[in-house]
gemmi code that builds the backbone of each chain (N, CA, C; Angstrom):
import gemmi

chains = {
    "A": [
        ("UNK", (0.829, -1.206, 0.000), (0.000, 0.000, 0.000), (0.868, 1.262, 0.000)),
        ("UNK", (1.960, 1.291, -0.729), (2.942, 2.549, -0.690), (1.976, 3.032, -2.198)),
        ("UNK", (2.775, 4.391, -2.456), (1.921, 5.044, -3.481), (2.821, 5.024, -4.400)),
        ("UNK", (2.272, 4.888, -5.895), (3.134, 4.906, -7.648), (3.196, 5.973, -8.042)),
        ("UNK", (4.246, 6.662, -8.272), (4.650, 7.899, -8.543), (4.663, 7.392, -10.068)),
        ("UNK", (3.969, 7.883, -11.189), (4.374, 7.228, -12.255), (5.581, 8.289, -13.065)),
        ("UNK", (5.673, 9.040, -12.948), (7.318, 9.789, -13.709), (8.566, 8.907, -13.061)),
        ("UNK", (8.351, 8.333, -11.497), (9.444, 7.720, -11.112), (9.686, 6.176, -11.433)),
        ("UNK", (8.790, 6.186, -12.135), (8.361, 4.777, -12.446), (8.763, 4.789, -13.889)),
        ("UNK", (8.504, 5.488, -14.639), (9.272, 5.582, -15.768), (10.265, 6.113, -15.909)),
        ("UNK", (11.119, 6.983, -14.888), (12.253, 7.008, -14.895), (13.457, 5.678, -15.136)),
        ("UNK", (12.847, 4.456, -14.565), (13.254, 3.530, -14.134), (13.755, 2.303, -15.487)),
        ("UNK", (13.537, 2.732, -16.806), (13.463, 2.258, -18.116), (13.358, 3.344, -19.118)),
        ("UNK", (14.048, 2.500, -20.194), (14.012, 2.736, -21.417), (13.726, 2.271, -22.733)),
        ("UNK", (13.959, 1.247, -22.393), (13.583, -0.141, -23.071), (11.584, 0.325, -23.578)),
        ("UNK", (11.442, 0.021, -25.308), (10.272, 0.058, -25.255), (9.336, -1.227, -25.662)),
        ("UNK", (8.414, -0.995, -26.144), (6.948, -1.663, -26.300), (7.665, -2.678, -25.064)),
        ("UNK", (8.316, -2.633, -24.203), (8.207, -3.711, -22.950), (7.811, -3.075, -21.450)),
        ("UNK", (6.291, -3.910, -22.237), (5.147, -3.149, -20.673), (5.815, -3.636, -19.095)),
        ("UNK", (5.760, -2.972, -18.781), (6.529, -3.202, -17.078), (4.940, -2.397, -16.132)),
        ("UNK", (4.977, -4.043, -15.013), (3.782, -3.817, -14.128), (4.431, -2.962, -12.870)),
        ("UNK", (3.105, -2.448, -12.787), (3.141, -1.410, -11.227), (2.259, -1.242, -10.336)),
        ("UNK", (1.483, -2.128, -10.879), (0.287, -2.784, -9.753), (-0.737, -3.712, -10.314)),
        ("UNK", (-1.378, -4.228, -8.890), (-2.031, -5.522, -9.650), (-3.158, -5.263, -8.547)),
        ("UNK", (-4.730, -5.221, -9.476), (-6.113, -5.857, -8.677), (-6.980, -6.244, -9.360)),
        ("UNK", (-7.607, -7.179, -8.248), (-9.063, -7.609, -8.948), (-7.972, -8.415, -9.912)),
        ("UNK", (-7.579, -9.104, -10.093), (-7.152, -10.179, -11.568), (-6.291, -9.000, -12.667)),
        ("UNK", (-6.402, -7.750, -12.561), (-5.718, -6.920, -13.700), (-4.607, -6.248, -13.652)),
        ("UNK", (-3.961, -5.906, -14.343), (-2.780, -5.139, -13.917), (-2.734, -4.102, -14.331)),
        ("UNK", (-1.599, -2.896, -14.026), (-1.662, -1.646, -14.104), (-0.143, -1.804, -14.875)),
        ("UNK", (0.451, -1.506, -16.218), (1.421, -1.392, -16.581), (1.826, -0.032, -17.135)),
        ("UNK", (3.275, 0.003, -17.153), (3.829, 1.215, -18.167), (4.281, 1.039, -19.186)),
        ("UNK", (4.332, 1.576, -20.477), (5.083, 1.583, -21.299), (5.640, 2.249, -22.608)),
        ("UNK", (6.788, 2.296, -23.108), (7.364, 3.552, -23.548), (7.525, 2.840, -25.379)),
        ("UNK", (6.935, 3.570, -26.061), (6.749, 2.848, -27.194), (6.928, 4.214, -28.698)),
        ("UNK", (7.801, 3.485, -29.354), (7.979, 4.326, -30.803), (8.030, 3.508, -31.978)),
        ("UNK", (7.480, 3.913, -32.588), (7.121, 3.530, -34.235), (6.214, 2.529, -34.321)),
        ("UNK", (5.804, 1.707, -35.146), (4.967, 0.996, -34.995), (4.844, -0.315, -34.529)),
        ("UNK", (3.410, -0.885, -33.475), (3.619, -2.121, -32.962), (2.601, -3.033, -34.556)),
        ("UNK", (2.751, -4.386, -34.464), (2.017, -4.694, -35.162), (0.559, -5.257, -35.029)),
        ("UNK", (0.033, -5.032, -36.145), (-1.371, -5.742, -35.843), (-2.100, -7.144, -34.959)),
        ("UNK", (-3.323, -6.385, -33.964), (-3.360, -7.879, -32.795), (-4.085, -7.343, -32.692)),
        ("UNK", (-5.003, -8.441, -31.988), (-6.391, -8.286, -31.350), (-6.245, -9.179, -30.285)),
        ("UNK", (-6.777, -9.090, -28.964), (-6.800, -9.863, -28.150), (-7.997, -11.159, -27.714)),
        ("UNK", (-7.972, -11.852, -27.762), (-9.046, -12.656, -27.800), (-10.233, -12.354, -26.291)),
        ("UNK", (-9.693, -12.185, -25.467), (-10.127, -12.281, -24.325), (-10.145, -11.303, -23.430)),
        ("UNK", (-9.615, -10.254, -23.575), (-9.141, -9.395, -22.923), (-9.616, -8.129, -23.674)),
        ("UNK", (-10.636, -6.949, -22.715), (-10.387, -5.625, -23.443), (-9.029, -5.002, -22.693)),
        ("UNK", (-8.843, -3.867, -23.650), (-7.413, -3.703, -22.927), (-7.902, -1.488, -22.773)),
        ("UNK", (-6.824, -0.933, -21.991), (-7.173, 0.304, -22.015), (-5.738, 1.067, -22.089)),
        ("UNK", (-5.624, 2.689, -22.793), (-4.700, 2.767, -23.450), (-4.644, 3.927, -22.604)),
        ("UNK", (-3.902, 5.218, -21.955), (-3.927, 6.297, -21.400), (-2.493, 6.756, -21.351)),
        ("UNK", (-2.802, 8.205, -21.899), (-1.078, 8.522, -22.422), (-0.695, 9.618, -21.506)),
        ("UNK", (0.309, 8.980, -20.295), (1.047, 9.703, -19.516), (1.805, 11.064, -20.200)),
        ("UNK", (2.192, 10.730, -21.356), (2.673, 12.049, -21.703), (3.355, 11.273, -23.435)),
        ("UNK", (3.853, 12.401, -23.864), (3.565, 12.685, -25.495), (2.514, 12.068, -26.380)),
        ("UNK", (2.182, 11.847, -27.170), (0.807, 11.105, -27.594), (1.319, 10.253, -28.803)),
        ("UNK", (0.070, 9.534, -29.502), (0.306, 8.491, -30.543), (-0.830, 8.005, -30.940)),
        ("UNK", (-0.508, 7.210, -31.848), (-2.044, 6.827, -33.124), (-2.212, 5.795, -32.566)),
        ("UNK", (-3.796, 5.419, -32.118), (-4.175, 4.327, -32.703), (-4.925, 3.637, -33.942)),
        ("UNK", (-4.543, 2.457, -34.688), (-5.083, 2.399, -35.631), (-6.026, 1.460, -35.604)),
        ("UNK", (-7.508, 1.284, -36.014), (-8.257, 0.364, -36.680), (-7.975, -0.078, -38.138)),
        ("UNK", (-8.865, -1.151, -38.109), (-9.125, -1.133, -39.630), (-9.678, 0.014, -40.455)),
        ("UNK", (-10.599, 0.643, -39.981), (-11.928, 1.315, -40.734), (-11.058, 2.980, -39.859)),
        ("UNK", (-10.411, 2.995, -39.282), (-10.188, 4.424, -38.571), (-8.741, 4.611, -37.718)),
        ("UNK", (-8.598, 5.772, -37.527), (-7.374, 6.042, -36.173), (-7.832, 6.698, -35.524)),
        ("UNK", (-7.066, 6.946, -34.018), (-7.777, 8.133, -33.063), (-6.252, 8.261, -32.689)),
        ("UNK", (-5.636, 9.485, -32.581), (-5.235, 10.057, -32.097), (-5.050, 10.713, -30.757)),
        ("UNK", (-4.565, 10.292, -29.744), (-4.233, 10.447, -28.018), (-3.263, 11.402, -28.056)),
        ("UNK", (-3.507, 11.872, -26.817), (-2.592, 12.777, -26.473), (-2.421, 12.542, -25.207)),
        ("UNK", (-1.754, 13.185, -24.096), (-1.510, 13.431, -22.646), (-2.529, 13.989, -21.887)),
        ("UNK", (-3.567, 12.814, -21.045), (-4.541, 13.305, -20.237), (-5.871, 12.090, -21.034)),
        ("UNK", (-5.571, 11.684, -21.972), (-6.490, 10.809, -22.840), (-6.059, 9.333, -22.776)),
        ("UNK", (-7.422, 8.577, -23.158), (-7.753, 7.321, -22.882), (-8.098, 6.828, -24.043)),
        ("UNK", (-8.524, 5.197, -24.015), (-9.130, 4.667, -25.030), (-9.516, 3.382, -24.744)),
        ("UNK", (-10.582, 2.477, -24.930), (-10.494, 1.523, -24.458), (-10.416, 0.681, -25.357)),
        ("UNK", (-10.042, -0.435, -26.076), (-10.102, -1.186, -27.326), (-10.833, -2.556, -26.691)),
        ("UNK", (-12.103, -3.055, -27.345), (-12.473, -4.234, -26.865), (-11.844, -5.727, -27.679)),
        ("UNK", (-12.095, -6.478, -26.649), (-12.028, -7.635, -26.970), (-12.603, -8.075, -28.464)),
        ("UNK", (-11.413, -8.811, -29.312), (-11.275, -8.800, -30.408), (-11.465, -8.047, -31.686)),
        ("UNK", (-11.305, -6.825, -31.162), (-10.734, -5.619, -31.847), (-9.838, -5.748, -32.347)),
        ("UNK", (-8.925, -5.459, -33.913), (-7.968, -5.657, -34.337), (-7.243, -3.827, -34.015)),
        ("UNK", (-6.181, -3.664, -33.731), (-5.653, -2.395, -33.211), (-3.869, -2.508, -33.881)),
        ("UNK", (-3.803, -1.136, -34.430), (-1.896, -1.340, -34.341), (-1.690, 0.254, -33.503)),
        ("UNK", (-1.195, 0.002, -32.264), (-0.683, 1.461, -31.455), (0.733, 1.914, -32.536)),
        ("UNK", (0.435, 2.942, -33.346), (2.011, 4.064, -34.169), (2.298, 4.994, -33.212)),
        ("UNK", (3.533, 5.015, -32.935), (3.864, 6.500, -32.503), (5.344, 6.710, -33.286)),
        ("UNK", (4.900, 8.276, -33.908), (6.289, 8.620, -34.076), (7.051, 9.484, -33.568)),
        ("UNK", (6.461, 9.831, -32.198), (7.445, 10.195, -31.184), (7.475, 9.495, -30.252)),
        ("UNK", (8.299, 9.059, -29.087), (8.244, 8.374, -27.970), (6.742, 8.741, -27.517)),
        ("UNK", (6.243, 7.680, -26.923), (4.929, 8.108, -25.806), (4.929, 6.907, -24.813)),
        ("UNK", (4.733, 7.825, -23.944), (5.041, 7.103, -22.327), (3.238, 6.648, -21.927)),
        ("UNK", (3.001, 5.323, -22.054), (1.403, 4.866, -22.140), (1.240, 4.144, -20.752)),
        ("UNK", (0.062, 4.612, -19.611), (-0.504, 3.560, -18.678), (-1.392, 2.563, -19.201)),
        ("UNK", (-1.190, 1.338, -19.121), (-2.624, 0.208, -19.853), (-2.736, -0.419, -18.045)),
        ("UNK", (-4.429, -0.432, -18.376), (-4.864, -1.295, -17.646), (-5.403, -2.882, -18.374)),
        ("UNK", (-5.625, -3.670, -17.842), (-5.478, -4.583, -18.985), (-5.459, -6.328, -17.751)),
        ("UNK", (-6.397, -7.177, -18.351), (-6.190, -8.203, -17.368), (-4.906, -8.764, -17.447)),
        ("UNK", (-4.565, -9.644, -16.038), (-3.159, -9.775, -16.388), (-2.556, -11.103, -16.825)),
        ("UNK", (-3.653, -11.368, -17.663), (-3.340, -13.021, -18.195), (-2.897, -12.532, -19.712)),
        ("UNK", (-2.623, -11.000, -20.358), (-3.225, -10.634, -21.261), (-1.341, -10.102, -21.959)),
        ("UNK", (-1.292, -10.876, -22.880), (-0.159, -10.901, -23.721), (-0.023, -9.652, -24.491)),
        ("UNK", (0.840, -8.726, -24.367), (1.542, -7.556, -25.394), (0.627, -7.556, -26.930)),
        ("UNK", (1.605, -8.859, -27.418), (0.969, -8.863, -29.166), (-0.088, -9.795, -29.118)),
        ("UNK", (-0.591, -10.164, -28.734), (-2.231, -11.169, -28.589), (-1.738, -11.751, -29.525)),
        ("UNK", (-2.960, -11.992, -30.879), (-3.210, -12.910, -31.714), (-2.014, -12.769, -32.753)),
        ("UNK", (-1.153, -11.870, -32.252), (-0.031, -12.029, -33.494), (1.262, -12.460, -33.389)),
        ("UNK", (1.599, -12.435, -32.065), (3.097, -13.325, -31.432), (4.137, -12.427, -32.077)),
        ("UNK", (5.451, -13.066, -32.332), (6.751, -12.301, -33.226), (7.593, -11.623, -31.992)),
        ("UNK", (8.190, -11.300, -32.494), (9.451, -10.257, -31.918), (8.827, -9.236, -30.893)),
        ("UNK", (8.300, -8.746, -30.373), (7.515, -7.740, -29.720), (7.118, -8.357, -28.449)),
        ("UNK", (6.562, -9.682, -28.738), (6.136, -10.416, -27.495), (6.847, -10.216, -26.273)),
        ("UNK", (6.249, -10.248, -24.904), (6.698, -10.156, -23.801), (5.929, -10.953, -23.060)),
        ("UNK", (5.896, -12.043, -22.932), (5.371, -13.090, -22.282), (5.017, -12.695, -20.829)),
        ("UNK", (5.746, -12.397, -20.292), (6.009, -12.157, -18.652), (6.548, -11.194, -18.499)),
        ("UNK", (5.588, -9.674, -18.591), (6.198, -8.732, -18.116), (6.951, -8.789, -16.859)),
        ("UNK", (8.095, -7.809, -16.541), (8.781, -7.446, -15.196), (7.897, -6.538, -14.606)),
        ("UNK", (8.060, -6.979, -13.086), (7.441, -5.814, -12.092), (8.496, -4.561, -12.431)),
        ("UNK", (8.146, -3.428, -11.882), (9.325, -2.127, -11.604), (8.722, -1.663, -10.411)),
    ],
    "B": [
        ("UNK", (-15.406, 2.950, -28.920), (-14.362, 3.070, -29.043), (-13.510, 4.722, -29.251)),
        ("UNK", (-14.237, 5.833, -28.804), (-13.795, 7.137, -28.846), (-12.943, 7.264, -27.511)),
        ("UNK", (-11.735, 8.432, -27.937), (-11.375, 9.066, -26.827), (-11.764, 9.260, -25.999)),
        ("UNK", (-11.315, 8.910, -24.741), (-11.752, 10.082, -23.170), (-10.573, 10.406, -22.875)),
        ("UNK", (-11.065, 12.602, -23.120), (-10.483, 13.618, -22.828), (-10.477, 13.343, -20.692)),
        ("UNK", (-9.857, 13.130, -19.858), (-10.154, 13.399, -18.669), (-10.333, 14.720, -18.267)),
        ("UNK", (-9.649, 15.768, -18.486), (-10.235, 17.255, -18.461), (-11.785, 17.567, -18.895)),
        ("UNK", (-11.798, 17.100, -20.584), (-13.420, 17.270, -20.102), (-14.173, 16.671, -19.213)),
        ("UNK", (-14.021, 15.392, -19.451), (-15.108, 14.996, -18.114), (-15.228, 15.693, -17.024)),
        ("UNK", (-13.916, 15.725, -16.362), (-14.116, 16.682, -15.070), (-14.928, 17.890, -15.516)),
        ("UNK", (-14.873, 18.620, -16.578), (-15.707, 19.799, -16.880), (-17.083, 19.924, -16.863)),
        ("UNK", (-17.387, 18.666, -16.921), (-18.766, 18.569, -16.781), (-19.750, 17.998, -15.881)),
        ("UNK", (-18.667, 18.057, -14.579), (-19.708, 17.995, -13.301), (-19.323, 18.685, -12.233)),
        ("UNK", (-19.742, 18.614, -11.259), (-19.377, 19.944, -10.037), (-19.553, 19.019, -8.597)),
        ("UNK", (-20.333, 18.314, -8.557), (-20.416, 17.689, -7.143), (-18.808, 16.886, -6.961)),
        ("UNK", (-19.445, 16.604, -5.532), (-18.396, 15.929, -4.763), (-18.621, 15.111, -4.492)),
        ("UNK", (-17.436, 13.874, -4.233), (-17.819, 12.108, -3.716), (-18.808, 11.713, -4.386)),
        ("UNK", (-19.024, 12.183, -6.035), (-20.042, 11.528, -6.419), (-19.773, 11.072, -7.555)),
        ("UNK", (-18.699, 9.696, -7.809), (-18.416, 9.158, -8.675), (-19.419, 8.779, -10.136)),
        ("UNK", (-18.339, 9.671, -11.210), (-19.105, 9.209, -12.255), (-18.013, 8.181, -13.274)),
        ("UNK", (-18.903, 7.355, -13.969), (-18.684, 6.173, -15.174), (-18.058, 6.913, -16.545)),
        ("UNK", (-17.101, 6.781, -16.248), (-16.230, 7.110, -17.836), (-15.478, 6.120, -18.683)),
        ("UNK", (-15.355, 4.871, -18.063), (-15.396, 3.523, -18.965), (-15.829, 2.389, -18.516)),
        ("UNK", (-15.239, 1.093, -18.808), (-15.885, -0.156, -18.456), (-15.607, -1.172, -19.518)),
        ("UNK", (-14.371, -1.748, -18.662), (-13.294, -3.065, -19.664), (-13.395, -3.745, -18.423)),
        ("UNK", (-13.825, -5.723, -18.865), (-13.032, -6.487, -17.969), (-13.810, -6.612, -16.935)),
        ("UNK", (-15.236, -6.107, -16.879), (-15.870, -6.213, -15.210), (-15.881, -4.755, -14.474)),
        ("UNK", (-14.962, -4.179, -14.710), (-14.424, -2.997, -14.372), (-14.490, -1.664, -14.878)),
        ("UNK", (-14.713, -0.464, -13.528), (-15.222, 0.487, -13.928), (-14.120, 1.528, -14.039)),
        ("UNK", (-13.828, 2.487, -14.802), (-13.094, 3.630, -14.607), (-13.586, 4.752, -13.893)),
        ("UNK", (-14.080, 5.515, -13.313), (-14.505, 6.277, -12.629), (-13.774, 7.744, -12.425)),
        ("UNK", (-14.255, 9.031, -12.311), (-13.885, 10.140, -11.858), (-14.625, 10.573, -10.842)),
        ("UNK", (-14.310, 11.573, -9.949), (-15.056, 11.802, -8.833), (-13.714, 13.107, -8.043)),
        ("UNK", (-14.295, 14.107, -7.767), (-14.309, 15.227, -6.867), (-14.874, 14.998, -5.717)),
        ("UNK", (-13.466, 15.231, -5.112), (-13.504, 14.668, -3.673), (-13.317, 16.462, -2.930)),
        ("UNK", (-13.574, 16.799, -1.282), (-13.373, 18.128, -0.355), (-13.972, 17.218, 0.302)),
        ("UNK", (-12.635, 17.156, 1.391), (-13.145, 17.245, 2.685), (-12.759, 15.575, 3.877)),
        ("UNK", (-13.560, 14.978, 4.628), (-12.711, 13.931, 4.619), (-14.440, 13.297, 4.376)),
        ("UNK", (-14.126, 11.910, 3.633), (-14.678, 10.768, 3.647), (-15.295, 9.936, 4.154)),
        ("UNK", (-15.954, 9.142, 5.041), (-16.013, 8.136, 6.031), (-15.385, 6.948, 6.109)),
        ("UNK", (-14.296, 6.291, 7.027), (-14.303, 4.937, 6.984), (-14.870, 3.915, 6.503)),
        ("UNK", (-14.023, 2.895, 5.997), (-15.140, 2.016, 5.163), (-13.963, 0.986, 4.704)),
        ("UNK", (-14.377, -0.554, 4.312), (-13.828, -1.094, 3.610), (-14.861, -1.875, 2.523)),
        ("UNK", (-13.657, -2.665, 1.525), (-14.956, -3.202, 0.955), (-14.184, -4.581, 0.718)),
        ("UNK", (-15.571, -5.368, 0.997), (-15.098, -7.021, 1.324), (-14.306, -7.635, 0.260)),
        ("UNK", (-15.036, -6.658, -1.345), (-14.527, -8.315, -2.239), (-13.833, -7.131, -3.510)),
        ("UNK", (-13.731, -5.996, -3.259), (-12.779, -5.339, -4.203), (-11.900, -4.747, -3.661)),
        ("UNK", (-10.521, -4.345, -4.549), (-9.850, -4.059, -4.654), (-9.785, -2.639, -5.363)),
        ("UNK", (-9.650, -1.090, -5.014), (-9.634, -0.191, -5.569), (-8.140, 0.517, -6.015)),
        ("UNK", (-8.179, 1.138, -6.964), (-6.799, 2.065, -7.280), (-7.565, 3.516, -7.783)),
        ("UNK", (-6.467, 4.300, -6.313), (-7.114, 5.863, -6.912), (-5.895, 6.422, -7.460)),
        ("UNK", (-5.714, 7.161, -8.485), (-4.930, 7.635, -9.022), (-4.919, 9.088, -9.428)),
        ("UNK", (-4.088, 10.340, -8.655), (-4.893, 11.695, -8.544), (-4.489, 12.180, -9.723)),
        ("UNK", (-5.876, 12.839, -10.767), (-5.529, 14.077, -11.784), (-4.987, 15.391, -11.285)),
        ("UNK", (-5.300, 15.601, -11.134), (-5.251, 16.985, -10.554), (-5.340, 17.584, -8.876)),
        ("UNK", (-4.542, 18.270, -7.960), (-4.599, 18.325, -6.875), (-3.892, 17.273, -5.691)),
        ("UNK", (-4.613, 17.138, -4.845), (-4.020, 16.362, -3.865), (-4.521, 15.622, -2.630)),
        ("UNK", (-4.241, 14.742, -2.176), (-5.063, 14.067, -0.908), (-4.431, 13.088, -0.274)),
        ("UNK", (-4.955, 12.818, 1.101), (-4.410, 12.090, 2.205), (-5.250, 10.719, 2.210)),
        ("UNK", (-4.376, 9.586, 1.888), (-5.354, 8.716, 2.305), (-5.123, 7.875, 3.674)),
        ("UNK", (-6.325, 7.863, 4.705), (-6.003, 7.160, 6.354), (-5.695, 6.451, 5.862)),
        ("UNK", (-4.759, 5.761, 6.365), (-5.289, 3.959, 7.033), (-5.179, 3.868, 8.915)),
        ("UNK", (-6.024, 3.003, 9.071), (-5.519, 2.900, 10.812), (-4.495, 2.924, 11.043)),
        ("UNK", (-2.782, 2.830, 10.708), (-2.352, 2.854, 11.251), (-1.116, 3.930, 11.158)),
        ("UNK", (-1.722, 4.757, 9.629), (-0.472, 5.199, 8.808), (-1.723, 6.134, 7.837)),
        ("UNK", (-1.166, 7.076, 6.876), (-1.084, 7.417, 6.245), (-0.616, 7.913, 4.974)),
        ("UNK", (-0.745, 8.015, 3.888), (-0.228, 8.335, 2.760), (-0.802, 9.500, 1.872)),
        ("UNK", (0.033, 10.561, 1.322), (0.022, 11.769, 0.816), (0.534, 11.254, -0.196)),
        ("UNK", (-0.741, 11.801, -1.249), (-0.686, 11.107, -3.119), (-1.133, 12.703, -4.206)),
        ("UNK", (-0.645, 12.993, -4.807), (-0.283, 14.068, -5.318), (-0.605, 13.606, -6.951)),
        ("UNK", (-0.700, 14.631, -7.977), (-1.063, 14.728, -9.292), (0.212, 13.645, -10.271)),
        ("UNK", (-0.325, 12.871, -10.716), (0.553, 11.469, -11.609), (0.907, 10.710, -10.168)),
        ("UNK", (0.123, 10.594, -9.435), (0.477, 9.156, -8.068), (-0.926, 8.898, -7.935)),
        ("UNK", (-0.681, 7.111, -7.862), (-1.581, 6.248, -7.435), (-1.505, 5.457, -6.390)),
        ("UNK", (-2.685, 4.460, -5.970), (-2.099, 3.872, -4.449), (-3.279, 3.048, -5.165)),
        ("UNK", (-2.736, 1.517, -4.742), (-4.143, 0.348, -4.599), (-4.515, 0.095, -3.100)),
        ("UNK", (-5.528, 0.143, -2.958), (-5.885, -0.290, -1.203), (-6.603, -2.093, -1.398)),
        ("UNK", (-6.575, -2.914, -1.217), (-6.643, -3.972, -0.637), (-8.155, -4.256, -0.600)),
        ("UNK", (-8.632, -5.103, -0.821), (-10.292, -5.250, -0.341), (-9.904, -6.038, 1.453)),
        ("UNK", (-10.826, -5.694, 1.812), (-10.709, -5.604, 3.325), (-9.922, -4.762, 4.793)),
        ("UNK", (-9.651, -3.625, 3.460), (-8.421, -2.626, 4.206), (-9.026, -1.507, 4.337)),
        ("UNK", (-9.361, -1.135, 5.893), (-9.848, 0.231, 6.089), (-9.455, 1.374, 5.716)),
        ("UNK", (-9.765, 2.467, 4.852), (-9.451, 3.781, 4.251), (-10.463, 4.750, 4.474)),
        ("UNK", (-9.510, 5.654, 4.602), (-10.700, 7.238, 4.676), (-9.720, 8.372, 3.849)),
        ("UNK", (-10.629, 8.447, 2.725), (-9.589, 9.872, 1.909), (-10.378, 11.024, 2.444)),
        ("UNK", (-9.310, 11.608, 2.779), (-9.486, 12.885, 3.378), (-8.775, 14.176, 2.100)),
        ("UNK", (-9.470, 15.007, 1.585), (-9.198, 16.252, 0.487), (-9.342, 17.368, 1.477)),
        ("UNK", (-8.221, 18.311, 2.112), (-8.094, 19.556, 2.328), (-8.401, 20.260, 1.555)),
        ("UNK", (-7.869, 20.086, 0.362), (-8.660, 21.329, -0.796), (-9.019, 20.302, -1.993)),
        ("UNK", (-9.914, 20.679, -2.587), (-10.317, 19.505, -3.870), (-9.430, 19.262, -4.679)),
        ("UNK", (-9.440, 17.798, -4.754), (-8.762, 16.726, -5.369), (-9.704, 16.225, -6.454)),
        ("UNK", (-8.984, 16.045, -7.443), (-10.193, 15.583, -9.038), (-9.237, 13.828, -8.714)),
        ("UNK", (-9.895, 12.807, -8.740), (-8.957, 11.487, -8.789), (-10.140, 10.589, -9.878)),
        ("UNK", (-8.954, 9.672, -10.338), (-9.726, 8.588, -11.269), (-9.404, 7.072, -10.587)),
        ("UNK", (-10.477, 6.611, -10.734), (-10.986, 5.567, -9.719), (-11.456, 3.857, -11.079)),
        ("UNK", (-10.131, 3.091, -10.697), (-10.326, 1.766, -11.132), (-10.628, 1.044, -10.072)),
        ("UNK", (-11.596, -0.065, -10.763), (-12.647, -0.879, -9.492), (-13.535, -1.719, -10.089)),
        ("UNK", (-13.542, -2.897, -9.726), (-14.612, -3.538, -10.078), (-16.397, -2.745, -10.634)),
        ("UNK", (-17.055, -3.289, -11.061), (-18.165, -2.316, -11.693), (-19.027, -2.985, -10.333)),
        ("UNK", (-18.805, -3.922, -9.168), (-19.944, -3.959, -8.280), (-19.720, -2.926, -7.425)),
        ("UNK", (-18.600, -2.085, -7.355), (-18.052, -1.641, -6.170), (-19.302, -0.237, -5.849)),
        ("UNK", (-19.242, -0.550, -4.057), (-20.200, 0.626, -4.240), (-19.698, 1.788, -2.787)),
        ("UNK", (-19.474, 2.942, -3.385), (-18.282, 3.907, -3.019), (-18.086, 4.104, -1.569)),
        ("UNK", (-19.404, 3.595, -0.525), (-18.874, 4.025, 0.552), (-18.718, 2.222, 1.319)),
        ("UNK", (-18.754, 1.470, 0.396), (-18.178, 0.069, 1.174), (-19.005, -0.091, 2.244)),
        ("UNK", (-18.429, -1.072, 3.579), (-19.024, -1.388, 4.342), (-19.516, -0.421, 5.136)),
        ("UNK", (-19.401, 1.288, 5.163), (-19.910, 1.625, 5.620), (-21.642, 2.349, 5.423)),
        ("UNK", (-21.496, 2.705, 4.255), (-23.146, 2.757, 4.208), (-23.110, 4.726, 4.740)),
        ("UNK", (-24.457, 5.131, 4.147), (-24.491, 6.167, 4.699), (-24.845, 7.090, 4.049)),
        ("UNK", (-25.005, 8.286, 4.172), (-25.515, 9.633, 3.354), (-24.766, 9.740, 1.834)),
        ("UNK", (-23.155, 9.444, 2.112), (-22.428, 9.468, 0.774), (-22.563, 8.759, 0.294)),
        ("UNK", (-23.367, 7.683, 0.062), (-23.537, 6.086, -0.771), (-23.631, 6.614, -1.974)),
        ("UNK", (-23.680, 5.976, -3.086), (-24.286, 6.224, -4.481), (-24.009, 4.666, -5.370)),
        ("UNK", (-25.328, 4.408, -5.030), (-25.075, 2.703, -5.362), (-25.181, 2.508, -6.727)),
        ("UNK", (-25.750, 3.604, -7.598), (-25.773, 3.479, -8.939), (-25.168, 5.020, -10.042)),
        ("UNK", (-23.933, 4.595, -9.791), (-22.869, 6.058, -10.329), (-23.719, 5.926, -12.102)),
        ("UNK", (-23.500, 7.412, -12.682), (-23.922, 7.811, -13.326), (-22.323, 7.938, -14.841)),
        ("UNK", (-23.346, 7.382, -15.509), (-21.881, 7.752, -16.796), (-21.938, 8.897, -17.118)),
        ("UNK", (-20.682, 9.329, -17.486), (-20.705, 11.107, -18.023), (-20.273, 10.592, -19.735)),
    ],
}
model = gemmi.Model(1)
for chain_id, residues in chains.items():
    chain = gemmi.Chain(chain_id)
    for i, (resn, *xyz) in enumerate(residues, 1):
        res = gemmi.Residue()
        res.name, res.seqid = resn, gemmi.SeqId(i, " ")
        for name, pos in zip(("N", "CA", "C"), xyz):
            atom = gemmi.Atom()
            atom.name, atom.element = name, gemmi.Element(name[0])
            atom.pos, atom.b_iso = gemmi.Position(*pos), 0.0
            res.add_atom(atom)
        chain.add_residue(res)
    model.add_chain(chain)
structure = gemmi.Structure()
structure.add_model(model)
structure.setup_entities()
């Protein structure tokens, strides 16, 4: 029950698209993560996931659309939604997200992070 | 699947301790709520909450200790762990939680609001 400073929490890495947890309830987790250029296309089977941009912003893409985030903004993508998060500047992202719930879902590859690290 | 601005939302309500619905992934509610003043004691049996402050600042009890959580800091409290947030001056916070959770827990009382309102 200590409190998450999240700037100190991302101080703590550099390393990106590798979500690092910073709390856990109810079954879900609370991760960070610092992400540039593009991730690839996934949908999660099981899991909605939620996107909130600590600071600089970035695209998300649908099939049919993008939305555009910024710092102070959210998004929620549901379960089996196909999504690719672009950024072409760094953006520092909070996801909430259950925590059985894999990085690249239905698409695996290089990106994967099986078992995020606590920080 | 649209943005949530958190500034607007907050713009568009004025009460206090009176959590409103700004998403809902997973079982789970996102919540905002304007807090002044202190709270009542309370726990809650079978959730687990994370407040995380936008804007401003606040004290949260516990029996035995306290913690001072400030703008980009969060804290998870425990289901079965007594808390009382106490706001000296208004605190805007966003509130992850199960969607049964109901805001004043085991204690019951004038501040209840067993059916929060989406903005």
């Amino acid at each position: 029950m200590d409190k998450i400073n999240l700037a100190e929490k991302l101080s703590l890495f550099s390393e990106r698209w590798s979500p690092k947890i910073i709390a856990e309830l109810n079954g879900q987790h609370v991760k960070l993560v610092k992400s540039l250029g593009e991730f690839p296309w996934h949908h999660h089977e099981h899991e909605d996931e939620l996107f909130y941009v600590v600071s600089g912003w970035f695209r998300m893409d649908f099939r049919d659309r993008s939305v555009v985030l910024r710092a102070g903004e959210m998004l929620v993508v549901p379960r089996g939604v196909e999504h690719r998060p672009v950024a072409e500047e760094e953006v520092s992202l909070l996801l909430f997200e259950p925590a059985s719930t894999v990085n690249t879902g239905s698409a695996g590859g290089e990106h994967t992070v099986a078992q995020p690290a606590w920080i």
